[in-house]
TORVOVEX-608631 format. One record per residue: residue number from 1; residue in three letters; x negated, y negated, z negated of N, C-alpha, C in turn. Coordinates in Angstrom, 3 decimals. Example, Ala and Ser with C-alpha at 12.3 -4.5 7.8 and 13.67 -1.06 7.14 Angstrom:
% residues 2
{pos:1, code:ALA, neast:-13.190, nnorth:5.690, nup:-7.800, caeast:-12.300, canorth:4.500, caup:-7.800, ceast:-13.200, cnorth:3.300, cup:-7.800}
{pos:2, code:SER, neast:-12.850, nnorth:2.250, nup:-7.080, caeast:-13.670, canorth:1.060, caup:-7.140, ceast:-12.900, cnorth:-0.030, cup:-7.870}
//
This chain:
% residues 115
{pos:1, code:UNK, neast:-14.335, nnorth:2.060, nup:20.875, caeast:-14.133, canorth:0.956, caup:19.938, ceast:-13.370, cnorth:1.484, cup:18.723}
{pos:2, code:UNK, neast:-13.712, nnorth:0.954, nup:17.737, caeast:-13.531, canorth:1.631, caup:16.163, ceast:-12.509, cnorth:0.568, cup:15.809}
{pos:3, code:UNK, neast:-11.400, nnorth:0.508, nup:15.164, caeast:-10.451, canorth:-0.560, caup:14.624, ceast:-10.698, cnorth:0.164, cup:12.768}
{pos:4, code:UNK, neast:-10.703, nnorth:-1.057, nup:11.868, caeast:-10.537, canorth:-0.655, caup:10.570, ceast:-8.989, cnorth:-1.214, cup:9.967}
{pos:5, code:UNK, neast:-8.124, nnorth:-0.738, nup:9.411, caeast:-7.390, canorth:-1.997, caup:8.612, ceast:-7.281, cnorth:-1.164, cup:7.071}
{pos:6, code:UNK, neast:-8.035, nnorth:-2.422, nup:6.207, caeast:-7.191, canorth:-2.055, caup:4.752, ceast:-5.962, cnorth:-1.945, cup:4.267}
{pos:7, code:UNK, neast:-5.488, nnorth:-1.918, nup:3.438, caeast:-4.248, canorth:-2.127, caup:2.510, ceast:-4.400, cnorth:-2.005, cup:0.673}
{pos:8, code:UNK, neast:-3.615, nnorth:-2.233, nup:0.058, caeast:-3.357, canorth:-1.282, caup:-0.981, ceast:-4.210, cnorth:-2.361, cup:-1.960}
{pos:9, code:UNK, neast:-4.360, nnorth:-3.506, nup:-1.640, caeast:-5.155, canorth:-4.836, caup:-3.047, ceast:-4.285, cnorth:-5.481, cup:-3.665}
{pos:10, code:UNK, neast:-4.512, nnorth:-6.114, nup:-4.738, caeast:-3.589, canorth:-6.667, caup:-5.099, ceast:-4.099, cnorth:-7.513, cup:-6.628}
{pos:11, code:UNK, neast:-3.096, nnorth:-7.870, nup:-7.257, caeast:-3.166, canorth:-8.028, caup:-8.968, ceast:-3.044, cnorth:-7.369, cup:-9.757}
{pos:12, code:UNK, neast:-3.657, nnorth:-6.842, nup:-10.571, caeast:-3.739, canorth:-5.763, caup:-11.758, ceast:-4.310, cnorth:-6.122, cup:-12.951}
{pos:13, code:UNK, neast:-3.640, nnorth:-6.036, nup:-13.895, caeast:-4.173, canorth:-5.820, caup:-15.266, ceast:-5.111, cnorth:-5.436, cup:-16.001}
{pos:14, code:UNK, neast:-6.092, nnorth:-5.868, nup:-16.419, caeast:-7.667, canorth:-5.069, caup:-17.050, ceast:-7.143, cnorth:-3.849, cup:-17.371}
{pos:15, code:UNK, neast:-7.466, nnorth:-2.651, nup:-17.226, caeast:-7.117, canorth:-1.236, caup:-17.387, ceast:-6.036, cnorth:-0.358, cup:-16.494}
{pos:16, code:UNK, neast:-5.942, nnorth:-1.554, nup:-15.458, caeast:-4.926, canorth:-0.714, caup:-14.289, ceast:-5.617, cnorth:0.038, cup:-12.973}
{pos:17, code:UNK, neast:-4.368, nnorth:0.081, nup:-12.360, caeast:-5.050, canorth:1.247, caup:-11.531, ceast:-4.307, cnorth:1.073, cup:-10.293}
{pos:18, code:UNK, neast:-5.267, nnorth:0.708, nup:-9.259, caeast:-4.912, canorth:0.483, caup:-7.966, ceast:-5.585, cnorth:1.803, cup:-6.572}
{pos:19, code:UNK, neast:-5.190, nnorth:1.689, nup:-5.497, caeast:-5.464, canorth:2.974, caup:-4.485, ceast:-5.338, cnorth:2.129, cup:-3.113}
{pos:20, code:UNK, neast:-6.556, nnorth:1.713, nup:-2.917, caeast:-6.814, canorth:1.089, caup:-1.260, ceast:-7.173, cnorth:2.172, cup:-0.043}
{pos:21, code:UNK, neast:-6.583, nnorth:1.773, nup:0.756, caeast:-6.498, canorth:2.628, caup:1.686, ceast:-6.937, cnorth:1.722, cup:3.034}
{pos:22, code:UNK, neast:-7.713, nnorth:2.746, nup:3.971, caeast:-8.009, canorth:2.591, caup:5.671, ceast:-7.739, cnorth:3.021, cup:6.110}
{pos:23, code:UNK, neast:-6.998, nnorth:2.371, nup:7.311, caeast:-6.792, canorth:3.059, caup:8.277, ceast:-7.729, cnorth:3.308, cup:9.482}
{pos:24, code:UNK, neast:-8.246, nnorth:3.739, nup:10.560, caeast:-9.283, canorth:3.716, caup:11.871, ceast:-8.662, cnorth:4.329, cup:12.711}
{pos:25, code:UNK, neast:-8.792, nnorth:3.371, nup:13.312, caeast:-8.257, canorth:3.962, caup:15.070, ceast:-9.429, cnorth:3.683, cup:16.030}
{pos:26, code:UNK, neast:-9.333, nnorth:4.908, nup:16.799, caeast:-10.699, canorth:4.902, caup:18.082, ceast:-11.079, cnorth:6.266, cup:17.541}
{pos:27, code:UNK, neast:-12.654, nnorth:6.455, nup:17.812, caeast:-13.412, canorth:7.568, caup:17.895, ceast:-13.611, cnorth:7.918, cup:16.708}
{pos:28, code:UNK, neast:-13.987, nnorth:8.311, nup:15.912, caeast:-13.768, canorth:8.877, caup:14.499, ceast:-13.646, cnorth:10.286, cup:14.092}
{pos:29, code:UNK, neast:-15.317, nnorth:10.365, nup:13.771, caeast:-15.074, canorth:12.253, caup:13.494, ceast:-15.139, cnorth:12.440, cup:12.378}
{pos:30, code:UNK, neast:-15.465, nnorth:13.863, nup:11.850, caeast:-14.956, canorth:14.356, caup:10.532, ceast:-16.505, cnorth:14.097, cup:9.928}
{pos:31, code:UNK, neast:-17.628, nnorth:14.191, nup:10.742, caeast:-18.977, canorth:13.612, caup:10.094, ceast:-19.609, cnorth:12.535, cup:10.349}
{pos:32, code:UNK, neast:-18.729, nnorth:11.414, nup:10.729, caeast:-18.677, canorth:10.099, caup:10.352, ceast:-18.546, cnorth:9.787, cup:8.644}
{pos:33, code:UNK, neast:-19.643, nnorth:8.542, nup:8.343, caeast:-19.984, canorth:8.373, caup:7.016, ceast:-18.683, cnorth:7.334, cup:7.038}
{pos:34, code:UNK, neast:-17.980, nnorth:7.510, nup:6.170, caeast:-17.668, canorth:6.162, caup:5.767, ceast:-17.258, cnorth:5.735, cup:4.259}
{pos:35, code:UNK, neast:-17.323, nnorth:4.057, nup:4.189, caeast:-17.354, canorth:3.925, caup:3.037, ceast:-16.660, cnorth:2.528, cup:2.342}
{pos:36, code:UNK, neast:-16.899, nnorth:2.158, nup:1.205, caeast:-16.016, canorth:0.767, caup:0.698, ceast:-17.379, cnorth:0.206, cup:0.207}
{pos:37, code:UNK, neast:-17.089, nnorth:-1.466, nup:0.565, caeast:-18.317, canorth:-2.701, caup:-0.250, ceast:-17.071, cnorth:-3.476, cup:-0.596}
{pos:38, code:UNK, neast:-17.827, nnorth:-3.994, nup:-1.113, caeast:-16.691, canorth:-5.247, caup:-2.208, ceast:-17.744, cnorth:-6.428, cup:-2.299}
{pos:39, code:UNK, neast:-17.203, nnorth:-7.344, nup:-2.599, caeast:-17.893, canorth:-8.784, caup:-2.404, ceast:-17.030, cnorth:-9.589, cup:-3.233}
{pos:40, code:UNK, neast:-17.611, nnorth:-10.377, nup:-4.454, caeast:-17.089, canorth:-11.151, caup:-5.192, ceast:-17.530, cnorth:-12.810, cup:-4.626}
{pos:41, code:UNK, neast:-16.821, nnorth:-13.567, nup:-5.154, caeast:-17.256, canorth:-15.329, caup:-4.586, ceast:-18.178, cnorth:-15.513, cup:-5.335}
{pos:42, code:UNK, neast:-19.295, nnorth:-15.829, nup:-4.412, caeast:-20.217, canorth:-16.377, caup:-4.535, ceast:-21.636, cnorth:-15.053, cup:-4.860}
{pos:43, code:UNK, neast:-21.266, nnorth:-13.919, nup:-4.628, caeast:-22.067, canorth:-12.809, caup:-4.429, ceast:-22.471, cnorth:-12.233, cup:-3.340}
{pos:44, code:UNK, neast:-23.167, nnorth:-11.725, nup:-3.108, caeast:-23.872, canorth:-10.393, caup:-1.971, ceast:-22.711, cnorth:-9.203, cup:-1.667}
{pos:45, code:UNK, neast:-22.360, nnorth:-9.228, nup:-0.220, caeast:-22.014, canorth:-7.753, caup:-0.277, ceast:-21.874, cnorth:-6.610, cup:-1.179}
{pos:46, code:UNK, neast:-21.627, nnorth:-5.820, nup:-1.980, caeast:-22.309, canorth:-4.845, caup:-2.610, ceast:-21.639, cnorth:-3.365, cup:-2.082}
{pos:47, code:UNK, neast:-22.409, nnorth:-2.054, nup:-2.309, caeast:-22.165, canorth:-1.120, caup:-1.744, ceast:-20.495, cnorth:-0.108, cup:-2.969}
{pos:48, code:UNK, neast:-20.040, nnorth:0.315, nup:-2.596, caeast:-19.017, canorth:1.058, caup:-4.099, ceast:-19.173, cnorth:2.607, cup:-3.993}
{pos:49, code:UNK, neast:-18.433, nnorth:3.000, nup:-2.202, caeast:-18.376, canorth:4.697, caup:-2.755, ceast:-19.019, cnorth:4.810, cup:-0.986}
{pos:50, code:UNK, neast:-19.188, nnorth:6.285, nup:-0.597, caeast:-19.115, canorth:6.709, caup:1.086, ceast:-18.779, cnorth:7.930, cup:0.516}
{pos:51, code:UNK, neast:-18.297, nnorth:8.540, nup:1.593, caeast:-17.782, canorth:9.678, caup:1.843, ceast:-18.163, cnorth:10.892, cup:2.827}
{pos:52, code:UNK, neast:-18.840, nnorth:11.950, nup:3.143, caeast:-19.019, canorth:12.593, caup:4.054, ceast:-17.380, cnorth:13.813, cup:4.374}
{pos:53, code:UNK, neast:-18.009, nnorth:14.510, nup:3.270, caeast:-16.604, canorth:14.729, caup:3.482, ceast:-16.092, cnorth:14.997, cup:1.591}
{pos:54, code:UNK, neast:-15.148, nnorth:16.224, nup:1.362, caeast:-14.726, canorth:16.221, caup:0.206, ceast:-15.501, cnorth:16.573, cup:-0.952}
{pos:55, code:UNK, neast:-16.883, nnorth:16.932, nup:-0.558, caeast:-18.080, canorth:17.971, caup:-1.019, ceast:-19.100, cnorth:17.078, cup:-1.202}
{pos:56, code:UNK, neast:-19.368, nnorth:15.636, nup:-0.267, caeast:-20.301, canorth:14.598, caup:-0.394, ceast:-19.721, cnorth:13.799, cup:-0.357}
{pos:57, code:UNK, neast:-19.743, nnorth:13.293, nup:-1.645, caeast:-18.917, canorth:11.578, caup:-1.819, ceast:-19.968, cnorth:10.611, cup:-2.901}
{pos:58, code:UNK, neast:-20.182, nnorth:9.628, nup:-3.088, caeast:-21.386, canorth:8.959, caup:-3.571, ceast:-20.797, cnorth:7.923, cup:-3.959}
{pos:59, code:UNK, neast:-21.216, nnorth:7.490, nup:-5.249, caeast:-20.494, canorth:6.014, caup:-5.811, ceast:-21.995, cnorth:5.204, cup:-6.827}
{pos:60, code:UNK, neast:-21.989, nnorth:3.917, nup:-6.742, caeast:-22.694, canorth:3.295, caup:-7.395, ceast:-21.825, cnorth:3.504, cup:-8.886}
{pos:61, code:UNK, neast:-23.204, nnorth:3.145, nup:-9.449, caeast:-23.218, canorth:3.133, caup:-11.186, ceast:-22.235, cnorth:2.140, cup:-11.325}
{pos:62, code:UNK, neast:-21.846, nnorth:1.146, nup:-10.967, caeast:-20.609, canorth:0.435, caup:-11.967, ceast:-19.196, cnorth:1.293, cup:-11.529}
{pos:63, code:UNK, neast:-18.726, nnorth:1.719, nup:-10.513, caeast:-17.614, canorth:2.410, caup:-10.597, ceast:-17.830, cnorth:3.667, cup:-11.303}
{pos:64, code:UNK, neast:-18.888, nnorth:4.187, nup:-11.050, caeast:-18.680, canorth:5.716, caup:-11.456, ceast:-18.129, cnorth:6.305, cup:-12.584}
{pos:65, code:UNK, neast:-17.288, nnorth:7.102, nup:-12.522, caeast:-16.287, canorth:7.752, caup:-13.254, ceast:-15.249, cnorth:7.115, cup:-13.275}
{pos:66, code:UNK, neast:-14.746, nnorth:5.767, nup:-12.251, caeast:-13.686, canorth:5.120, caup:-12.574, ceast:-13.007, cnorth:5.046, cup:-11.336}
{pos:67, code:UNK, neast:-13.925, nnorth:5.701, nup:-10.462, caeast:-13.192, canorth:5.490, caup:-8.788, ceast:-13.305, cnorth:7.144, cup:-8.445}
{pos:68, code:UNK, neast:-12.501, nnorth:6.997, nup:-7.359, caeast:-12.479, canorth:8.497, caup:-6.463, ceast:-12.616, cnorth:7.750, cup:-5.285}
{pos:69, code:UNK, neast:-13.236, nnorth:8.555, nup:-4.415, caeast:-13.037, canorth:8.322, caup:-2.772, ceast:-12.646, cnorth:9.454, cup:-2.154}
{pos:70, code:UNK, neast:-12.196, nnorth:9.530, nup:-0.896, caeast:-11.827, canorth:10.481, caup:-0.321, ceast:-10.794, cnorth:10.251, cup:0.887}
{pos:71, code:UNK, neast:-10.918, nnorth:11.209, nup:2.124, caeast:-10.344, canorth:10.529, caup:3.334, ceast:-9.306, cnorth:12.106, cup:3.910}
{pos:72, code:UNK, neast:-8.861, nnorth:11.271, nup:4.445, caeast:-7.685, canorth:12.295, caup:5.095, ceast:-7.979, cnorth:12.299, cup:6.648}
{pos:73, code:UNK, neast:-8.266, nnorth:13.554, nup:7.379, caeast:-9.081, canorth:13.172, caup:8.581, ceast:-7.769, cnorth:13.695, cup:9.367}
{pos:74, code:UNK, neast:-6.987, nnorth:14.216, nup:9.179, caeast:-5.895, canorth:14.107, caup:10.544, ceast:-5.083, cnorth:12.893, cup:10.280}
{pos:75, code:UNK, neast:-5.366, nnorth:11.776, nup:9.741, caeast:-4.497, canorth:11.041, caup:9.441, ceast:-5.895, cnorth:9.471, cup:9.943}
{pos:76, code:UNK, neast:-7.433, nnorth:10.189, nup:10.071, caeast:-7.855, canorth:9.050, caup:9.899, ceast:-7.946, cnorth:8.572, cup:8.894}
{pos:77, code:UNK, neast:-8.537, nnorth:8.383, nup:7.571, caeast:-7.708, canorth:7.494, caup:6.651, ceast:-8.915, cnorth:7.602, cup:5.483}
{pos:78, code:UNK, neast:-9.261, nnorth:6.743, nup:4.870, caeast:-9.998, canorth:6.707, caup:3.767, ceast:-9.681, cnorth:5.921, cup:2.552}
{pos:79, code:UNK, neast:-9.244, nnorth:6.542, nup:1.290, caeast:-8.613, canorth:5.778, caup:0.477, ceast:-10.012, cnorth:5.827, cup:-0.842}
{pos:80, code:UNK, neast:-9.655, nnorth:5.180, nup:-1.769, caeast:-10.106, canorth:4.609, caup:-2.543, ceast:-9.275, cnorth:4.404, cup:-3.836}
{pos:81, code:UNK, neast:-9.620, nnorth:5.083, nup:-4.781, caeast:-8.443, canorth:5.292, caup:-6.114, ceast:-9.528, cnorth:4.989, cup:-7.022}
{pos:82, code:UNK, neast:-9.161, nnorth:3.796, nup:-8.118, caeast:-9.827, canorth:3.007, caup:-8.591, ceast:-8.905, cnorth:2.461, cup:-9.711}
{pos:83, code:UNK, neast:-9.618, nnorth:3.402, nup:-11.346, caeast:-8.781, canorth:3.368, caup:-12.459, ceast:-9.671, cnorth:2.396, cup:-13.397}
{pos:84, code:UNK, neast:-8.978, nnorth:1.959, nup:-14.611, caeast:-9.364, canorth:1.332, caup:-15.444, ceast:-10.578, cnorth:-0.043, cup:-15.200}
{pos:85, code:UNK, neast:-9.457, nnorth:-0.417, nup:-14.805, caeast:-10.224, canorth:-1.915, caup:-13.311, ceast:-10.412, cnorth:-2.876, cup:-14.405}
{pos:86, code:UNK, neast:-11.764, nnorth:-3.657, nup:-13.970, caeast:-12.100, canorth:-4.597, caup:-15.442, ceast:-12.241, cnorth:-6.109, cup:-14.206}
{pos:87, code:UNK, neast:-11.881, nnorth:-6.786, nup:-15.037, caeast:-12.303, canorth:-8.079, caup:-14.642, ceast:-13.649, cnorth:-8.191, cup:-13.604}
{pos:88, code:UNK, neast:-14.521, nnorth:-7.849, nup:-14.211, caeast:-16.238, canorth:-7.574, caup:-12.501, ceast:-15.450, cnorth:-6.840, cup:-11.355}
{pos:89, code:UNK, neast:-14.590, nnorth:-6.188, nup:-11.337, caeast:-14.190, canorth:-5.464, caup:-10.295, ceast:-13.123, cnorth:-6.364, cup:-8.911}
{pos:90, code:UNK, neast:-12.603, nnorth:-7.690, nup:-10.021, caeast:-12.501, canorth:-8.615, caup:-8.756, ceast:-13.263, cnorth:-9.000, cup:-7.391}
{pos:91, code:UNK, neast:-12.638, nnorth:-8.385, nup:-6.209, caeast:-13.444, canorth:-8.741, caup:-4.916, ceast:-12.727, cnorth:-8.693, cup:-3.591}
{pos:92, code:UNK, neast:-13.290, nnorth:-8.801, nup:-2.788, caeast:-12.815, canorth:-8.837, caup:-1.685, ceast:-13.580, cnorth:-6.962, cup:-0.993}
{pos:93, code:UNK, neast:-12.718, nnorth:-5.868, nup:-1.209, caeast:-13.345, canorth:-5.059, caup:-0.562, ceast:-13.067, cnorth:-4.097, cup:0.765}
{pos:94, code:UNK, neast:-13.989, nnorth:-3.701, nup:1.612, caeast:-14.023, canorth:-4.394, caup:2.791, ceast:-14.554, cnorth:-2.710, cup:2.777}
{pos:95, code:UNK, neast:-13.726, nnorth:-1.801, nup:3.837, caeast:-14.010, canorth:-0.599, caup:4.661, ceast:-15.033, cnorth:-0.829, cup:5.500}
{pos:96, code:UNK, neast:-16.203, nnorth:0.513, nup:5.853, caeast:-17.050, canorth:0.494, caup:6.650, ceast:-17.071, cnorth:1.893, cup:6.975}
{pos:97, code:UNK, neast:-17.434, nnorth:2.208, nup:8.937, caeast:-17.458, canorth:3.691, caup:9.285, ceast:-19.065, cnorth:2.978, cup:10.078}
{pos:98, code:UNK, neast:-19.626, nnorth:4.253, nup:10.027, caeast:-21.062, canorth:4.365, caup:10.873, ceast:-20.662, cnorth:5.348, cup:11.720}
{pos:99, code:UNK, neast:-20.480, nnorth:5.025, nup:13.061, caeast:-20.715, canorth:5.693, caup:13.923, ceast:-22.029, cnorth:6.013, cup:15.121}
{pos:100, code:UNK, neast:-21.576, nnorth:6.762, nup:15.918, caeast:-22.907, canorth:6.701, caup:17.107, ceast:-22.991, cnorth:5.187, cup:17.778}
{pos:101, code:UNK, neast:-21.495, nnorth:4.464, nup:18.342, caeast:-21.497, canorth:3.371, caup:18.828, ceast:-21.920, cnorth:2.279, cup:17.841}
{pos:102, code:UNK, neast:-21.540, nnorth:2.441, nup:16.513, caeast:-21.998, canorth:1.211, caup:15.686, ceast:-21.609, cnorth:1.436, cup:14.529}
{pos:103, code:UNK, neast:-21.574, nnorth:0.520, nup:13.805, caeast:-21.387, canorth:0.294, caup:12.589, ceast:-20.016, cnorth:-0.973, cup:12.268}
{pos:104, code:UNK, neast:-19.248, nnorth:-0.418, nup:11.715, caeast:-17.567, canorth:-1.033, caup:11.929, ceast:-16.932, cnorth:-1.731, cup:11.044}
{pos:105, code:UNK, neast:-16.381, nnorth:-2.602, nup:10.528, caeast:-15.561, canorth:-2.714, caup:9.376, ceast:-14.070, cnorth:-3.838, cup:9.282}
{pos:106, code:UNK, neast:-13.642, nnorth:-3.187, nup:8.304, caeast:-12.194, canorth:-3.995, caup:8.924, ceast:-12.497, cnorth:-5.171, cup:7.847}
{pos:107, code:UNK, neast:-11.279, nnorth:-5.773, nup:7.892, caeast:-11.010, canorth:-7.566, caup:7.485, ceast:-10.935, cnorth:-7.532, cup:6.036}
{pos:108, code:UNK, neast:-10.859, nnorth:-6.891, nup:5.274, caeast:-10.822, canorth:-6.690, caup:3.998, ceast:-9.606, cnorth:-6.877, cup:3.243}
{pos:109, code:UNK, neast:-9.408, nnorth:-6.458, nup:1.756, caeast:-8.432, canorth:-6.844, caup:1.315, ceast:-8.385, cnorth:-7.064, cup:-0.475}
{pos:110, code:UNK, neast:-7.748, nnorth:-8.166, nup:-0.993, caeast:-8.473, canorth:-8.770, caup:-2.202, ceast:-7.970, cnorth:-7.862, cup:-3.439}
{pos:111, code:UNK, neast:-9.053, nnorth:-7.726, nup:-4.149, caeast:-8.546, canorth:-6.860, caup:-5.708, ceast:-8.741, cnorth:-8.186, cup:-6.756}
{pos:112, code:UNK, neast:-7.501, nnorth:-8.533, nup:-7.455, caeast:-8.130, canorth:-9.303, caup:-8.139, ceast:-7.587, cnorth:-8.704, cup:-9.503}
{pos:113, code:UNK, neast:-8.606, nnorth:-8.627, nup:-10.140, caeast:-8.063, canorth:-7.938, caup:-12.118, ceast:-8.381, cnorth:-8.972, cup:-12.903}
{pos:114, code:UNK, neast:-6.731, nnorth:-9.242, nup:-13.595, caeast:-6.869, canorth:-10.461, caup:-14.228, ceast:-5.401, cnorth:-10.492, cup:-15.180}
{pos:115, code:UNK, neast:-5.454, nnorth:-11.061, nup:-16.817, caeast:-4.231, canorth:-11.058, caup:-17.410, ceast:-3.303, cnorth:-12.246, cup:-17.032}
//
């Protein structure tokens, strides 16, 4: 059994800069995919970054060049560093690991960018 928990959301300023972080506890290897979706009210899921490891990391066209991903594997941990945050970037975003047993994600945690 896979546990996710976020952290690290909050209120920020159009052009600030926030760093969400996961934690996972359970089975969890170093070529486990994992990754961040974000979900605004009244939208679809949407996909942001995954991570393989420091060498394969993948981000959709609206973050790109404005996010980093990247995980710390003796620690478990997948963070999410996310600069020059615009108003669309308000969401609820929500960790995901694919494993052999399943597909996992923790409870999420809210970004809201706003003056």
């Amino acid at each position: 059994q896979v546990q996710l928990v976020e952290s690290g959301g909050g209120l920020v300023q159009p052009g600030g800069s926030l760093r969400l972080s996961c934690a996972a506890s359970g089975s969890i290897f170093i070529t486990n995919v994992m990754a961040w979706y974000r979900q605004a009210p009244g939208k679809q899921r949407e996909w942001v970054a995954r991570i393989i490891s420091s060498r394969s990391t993948f981000y959709a066209d609206s973050v790109k060049g404005r996010c980093t991903i990247s995980r710390d594997n003796a620690k478990n941990t997948v963070y999410l560093q996310m600069n020059s945050l615009k108003p669309e970037d308000t969401a609820v975003y929500y960790c995901n690991v694919q494993t052999g047993g399943g597909s996992y994600w923790g409870q999420g945690t809210q970004v809201t960018v706003s003056t």
